[in-house]
Phi, psi and omega in degrees: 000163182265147158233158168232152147266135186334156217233131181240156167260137186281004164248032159287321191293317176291359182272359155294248206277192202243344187300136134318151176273166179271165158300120179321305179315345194255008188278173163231131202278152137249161176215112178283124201236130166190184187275052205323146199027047146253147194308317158305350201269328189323353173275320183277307191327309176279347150310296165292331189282342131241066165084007199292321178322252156026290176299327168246067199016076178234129167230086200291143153235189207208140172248136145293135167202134147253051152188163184316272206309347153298317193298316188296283157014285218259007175287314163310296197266045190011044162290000181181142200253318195228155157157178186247168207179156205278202191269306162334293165322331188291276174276017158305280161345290188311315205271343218234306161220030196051039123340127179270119181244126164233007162183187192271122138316299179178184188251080174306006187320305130350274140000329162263076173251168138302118177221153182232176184275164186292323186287012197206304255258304189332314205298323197273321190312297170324317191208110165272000174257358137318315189294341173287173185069028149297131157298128156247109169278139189173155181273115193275173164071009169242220208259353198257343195265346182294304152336321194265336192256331161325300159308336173267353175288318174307317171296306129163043186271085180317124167329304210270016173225063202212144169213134204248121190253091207277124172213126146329157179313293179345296185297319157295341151287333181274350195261004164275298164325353188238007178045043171272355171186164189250026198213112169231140160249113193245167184230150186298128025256355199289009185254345180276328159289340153303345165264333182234017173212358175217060175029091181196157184204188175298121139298318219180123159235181211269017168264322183289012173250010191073358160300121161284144180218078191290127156281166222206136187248118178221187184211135156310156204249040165240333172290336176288323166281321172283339170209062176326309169279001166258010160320304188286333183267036114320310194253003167299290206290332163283315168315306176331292163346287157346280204256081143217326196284316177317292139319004168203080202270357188252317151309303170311323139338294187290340193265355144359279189296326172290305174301344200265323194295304164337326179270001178072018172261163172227133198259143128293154204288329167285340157276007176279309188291326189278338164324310170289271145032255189304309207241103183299139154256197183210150168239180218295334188266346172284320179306343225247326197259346171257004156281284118079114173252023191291319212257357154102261204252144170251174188315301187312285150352321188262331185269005188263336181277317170325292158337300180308312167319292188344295221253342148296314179285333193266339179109345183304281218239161195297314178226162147279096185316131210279161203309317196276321169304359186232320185255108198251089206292348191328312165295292185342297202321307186280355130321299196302328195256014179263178173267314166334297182283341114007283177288339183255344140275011148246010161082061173223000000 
C-alpha cells in the first residue's frame, strides 16, 4: 500500500544540518520500499519526521509489505526504486532478476530465533533429540527459517525429523498462543511477543548457531544504473538515522514506539531496550569496512553467500548467486566520497 509519513516543514527541517534544503520544485520523486514496525526500517521513518528526505532533495512516497516476497515481486515490476529488506528476500532478488544489494540494515542475528514454550523448553534444553517428531511453526523460505535450521543442525536435530508448519508472522504467534505446537521460528519483534504473551523464550537464535542474519539495503537493478545519485542521497538520509539514533538513544527510543504504533504494533519499553540491544547497525565508514573486497571477499559477501548456500539446500533458487554480481559497495563510495552528503550521513 502507499503511504505518506507525517509532513515536517522544511524550515523546521533545515536547524538539523548545515546542508540547504532543496526548493519543493527542485525535490525528485522516488518511491521507497521496506517493511513496517521493524527495527532497521526506523532510520526511513526518522527521516521523514525530520525533514531529512527533503535536504537531500528526495521527494519520497513509501510502499509497504509485509514480507520480502511480495516486496521482491513488486520490486520486477518496478513498483519501488530503493529500499530494505531481509537478506533472504535480498538474495532471492538477486538470483531471480539482479536485486542490487547496497548496504547492511543492521545485524539481525539475534533476532531470528527459535522459541520454545516454558513448559518444554527445559526438556528441549536438557536433551535436544527431544525435538524430534515436533512441530515448527515459522514463515519458510525467510531469514528465521535459515536461523531454525542452523539451530538445529547445531543442536543435532535431524531436519527430516521435524514438521515445519509455513504461517505468516501473525499467524505463528496465534497458533502458539492457542498451544498449537511448542515450537516457533519468529523473528524481532514478534519474539519479544512471545515472551511476553504467550509464555515462550529462547531456545536458540541464529547468533548462538552462528548464522548471520544481515537485512539488506537494496535497489533495483535499472534504477541502480539510471540514477547512482540518487542511490546515494538514499542512503545519506538512512544512514544520517543511523547515527542520530546512536547519539540520541533515548529520543530514538520514543520515536521507535511511534513507529512500531503506526504500524499497528504496540511495544513493551523492554522490547524497545532489546531492540537497540540485540540488533547492530552499521554507519557509513563501517559499511564501507564490512564491503571491504581488499582481502578477496567481504563480510557482507561472505553472509549474503551463506544465505545463499541455504535457500540452494532448500530449492528456492537454483545456484547461489555469486557475491560480486549483486553486491555494490559503489554507492557507499559515493557517499564517502562527496563531502556534503559525507557529513550529512554522518550527522555533523
Amino acid at each position: 500500500m502507499k503511504l505518506t509519513f507525517k509532513a515536517i516543514a522544511l524550515a523546521t527541517a533545515a536547524s538539523f544540518t548545515t546542508m540547504a534544503p532543496a526548493q519543493a520544485q527542485d525535490l525528485t520523486p522516488i518511491n521507497l520500499s521496506y517493511q513496517p514496525a521493524l527495527y532497521w526500517a526506523l532510520p526511513f521513518y526518522l527521516a521523514t519526521e525530520f525533514g531529512w528526505w527533503a535536504e537531500v532533495g528526495l521527494d519520497p512516497s513509501f510502499t509497504t509489505f509485509p514480507a520480502g516476497a511480495p516486496q521482491i515481486a513488486a520490486a520486477q515490476a518496478n513498483d519501488w526504486d530503493v529500499g530494505g529488506t531481509g537478506s533472504v528476500p535480498a538474495v532471492l532478488g538477486a538470483a531471480r532478476f539482479g536485486l542490487v544489494t547496497v548496504g547492511i540494515t543492521n545485524d539481525e542475528s539475534a533476532g531470528n530465533a527459535l522459541m520454545a514454550s516454558n513448559d518444554a523448553i527445559e526438556g528441549f534444553r536438557a536433551d535436544p533429540s527431544s525435538i524430534e517428531g515436533e512441530r515448527i511453526l515459522l514463515t519458510t523460505n525467510s531469514t528465521v527459517d535459515f536461523a531454525t535450521q542452523q539451530c538445529l543442525e547445531m543442536m543435532g536435530v535431524p531436519l527430516d525429523s521435524v514438521s515445519f508448519v509455513n504461517l505468516g508472522q501473525a499467524q505463528v504467534i496465534t497458533g502458539i498462543i492457542a498451544g498449537e505446537a511448542n515450537l516457533a521460528g519468529v523473528w524481532a519483534p514478534n519474539t519479544y511477543t512471545l515472551q511476553e504473551r504467550a509464555n515462550s523464550d529462547y531456545l536458540c537464535s541464529g547468533a548462538d548457531a552462528g548464522a548471520i542474519v544481515p537485512g539488506a539495503l537494496v535497489v533495483r537493478p535499472g534504477f541502480a544504473e539510471e540514477s547512482p545519485e540518487l542511490v546515494a542521497r538514499v542512503l545519506a538520509a538512512f544512514l544520517r538515522g543511523v547515527v542520530w539514533a546512536r547519539e540520541n538513544p533515548e529520543e530514538a527510543r520514543r520515536h521507535l514506539v511511534d513507529f512500531y504504533s503506526d504500524g499497528g504494533i504496540e511495544i513493551s519499553d523492554a522490547a524497545v531496550n532489546a531492540e537497540f540491544d540485540l540488533r547492530p547497525t552499521f554507519s557509513l565508514e563501517e559499511q564501507l569496512a564490512i564491503m571491504d573486497r581488499s582481502d578477496g571477499h567481504s563480510d557482507v559477501d561472505q553472509w549474503l553467500t551463506a544465505i545463499g548456500d541455504f535457500m540452494t539446500s532448500v530449492g528456492t533458487t537454483e545456484s547461489t548467486p555469486d557475491a560480486a554480481d549483486y553486491i555494490d559497495p559503489r554507492f557507499m563510495q559515493m557517499v564517502m566520497d562527496d563531502p556534503e552528503l559525507r557529513a550529512f550521513a554522518n550527522n555533523e
